[in-house]
C-alpha positions, -999 to +999 in steps of 0.1 A: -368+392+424-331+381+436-309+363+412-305+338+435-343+331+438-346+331+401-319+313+399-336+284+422-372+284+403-353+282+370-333+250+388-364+230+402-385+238+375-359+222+350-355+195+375-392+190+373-398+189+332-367+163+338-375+138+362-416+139+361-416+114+334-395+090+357-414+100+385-445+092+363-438+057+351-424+047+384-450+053+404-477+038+379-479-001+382-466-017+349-502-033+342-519+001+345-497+013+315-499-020+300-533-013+295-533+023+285-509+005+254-539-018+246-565+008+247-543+027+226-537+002+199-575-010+201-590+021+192-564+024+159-579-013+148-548-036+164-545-059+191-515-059+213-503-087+235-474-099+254-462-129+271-448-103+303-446-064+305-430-044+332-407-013+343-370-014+337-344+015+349-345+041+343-375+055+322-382+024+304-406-005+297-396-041+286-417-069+274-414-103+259-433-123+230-448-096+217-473-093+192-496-069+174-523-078+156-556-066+131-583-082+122-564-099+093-542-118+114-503-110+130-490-082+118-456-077+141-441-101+163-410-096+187-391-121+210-382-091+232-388-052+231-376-024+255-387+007+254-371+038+273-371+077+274-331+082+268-320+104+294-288+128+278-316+146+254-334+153+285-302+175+294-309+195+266-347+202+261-354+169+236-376+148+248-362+110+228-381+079+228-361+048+222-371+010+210-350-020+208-368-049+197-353-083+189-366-109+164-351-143+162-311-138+149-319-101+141-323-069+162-346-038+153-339+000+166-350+033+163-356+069+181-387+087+179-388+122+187-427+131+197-426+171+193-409+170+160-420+134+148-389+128+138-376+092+140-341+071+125-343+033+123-325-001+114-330-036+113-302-059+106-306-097+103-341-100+104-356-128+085-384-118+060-405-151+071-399-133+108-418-101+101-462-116+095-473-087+079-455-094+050-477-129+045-507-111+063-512-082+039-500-103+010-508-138+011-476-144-002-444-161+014-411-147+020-376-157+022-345-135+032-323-119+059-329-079+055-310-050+064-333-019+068-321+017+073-340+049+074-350+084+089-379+111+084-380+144+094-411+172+097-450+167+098-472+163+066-464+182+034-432+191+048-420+157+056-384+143+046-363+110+048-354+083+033-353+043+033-330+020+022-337-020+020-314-045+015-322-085+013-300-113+006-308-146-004-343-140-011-378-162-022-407-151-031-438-174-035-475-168-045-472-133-050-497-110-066-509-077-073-544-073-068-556-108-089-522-108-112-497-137-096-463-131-101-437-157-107-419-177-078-386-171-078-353-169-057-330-137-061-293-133-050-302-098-038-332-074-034-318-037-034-343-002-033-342+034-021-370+049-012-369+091-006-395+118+005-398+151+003-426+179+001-456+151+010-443+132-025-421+100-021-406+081-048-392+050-049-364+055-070-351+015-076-364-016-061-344-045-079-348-079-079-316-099-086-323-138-096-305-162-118-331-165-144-353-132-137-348-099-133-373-069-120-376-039-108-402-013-091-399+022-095-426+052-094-440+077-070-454+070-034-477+096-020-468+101+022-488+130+036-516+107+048-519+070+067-490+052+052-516+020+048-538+046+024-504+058+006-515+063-036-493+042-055-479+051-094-450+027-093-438+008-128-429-031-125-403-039-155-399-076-155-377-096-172-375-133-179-351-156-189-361-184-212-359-211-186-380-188-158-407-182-187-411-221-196-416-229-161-440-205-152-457-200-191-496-192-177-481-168-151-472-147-181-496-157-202-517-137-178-494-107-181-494-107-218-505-077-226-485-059-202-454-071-229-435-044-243-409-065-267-396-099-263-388-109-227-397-074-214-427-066-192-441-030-181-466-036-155-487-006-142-490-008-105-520+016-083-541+012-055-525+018-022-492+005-002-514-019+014-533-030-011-519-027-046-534-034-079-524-036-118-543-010-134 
């Protein structure tokens, strides 16, 4: 075979793996794939609807009040959200998904790389009473604006990454694990790092700053498997002040004999991420 024909096949058929997926979504009306999203979604357990859907250019979707849902209720919710294959890694081989998604004040991003799984995200300003599955899974109510950053890396055991949360001006109200409540309180900062590696994650410090109460969750995270299913052998230390413990006397009346010493808690937390309990 000439070099010159080679050369040619090697050209279109790069040209090809490059431009099908545009060729794909824009000859596909946007409710057709607007429906292959539902299906999706409806066969993992969540219901997925928007206010509008449609193509964008290049290579990308966009839709407005968006919302995902299970059978407990909202779950995610998004004022706007645009999706879109991001061209330069196509240059290259990679195939990069990209998702922009904004709630209220505060925006959300990430990449996804399908082949590897690998994926990088951050949310800045986004109000914790903004994000439902945190009262949805819970029960509980939520106060905050939250910086989120993170990445993972690999499939299964071999997975890597890490996650790093940080809220300010935080309440928290009616919490509890499993049938324990926890008391209501308002912290000047909620800080944690999460990392994983090997199929094990632990969660290395999640503190809770307040003026009269102090906690903090630490403790291993299993993440080979569904996140929702995730084992959990995490170690809430708590720590009143006297004003916090007056207030709220039955709340830790009920945690009594989780006490330690004198204003010091150590509260055994299993179950799973989504639905923990105090062993």
């Amino acid at each position: 075979m000439k070099r010159r024909t080679l050369l040619h096949i090697t050209a279109a058929a790069v040209a090809y793996i490059l431009f099908f997926p545009f060729l794909t979504i824009m000859f596909i009306p946007a409710g057709e794939i607007e429906g292959v999203v539902v299906r999706g979604l409806k066969r993992e357990g969540y219901d997925f609807r928007t206010d509008g859907f449609r193509k964008s250019f290049p290579l990308g979707l966009e839709a407005r009040g968006v919302t995902v849902s299970d059978r407990r209720g909202p779950l995610l919710k998004f004022d706007e959200v645009d999706v879109r294959l991001k061209l330069l890694p196509l240059f290259v081989g990679k195939v990069v998904v990209g998702f922009h998604g904004v709630v209220g004040d505060g925006e959300v991003q990430a990449d996804f790389e399908p082949r590897t799984e690998a994926v990088a995200f951050r949310a800045e300003k986004v109000r914790l009473e903004d994000v439902p599955i945190l009262m949805t899974a819970t029960g509980a109510n939520f106060k905050g604006e939250m910086f989120l950053e993170g990445s993972f890396r690999g499939k299964g055991d071999e997975r890597r990454g890490q996650v790093k949360l940080d809220v300010k001006q935080a309440e928290l109200s009616a919490v509890k694990i499993g049938e324990f409540p926890l008391p209501d309180a308002a912290y000047r900062n909620i800080r944690g790092m999460f990392r994983a590696e090997g199929g094990k994650g632990t969660l290395e410090s999640l503190a809770f700053q307040g003026d009269g109460i102090y906690m903090r969750l630490k403790g291993d995270i299993q993440v080979s498997g569904p996140a929702g299913q995730a084992p959990l052998d995490l170690i809430l230390e708590l720590m009143p002040k006297p004003d916090i413990f007056e207030k709220q006397k039955l709340v830790f009346l009920l945690l009594a004999r989780y006490q330690t010493t004198p204003g010091v808690y150590r509260i055994p937390v299993g179950g799973t991420l989504l639905k923990p309990s105090i062993q």
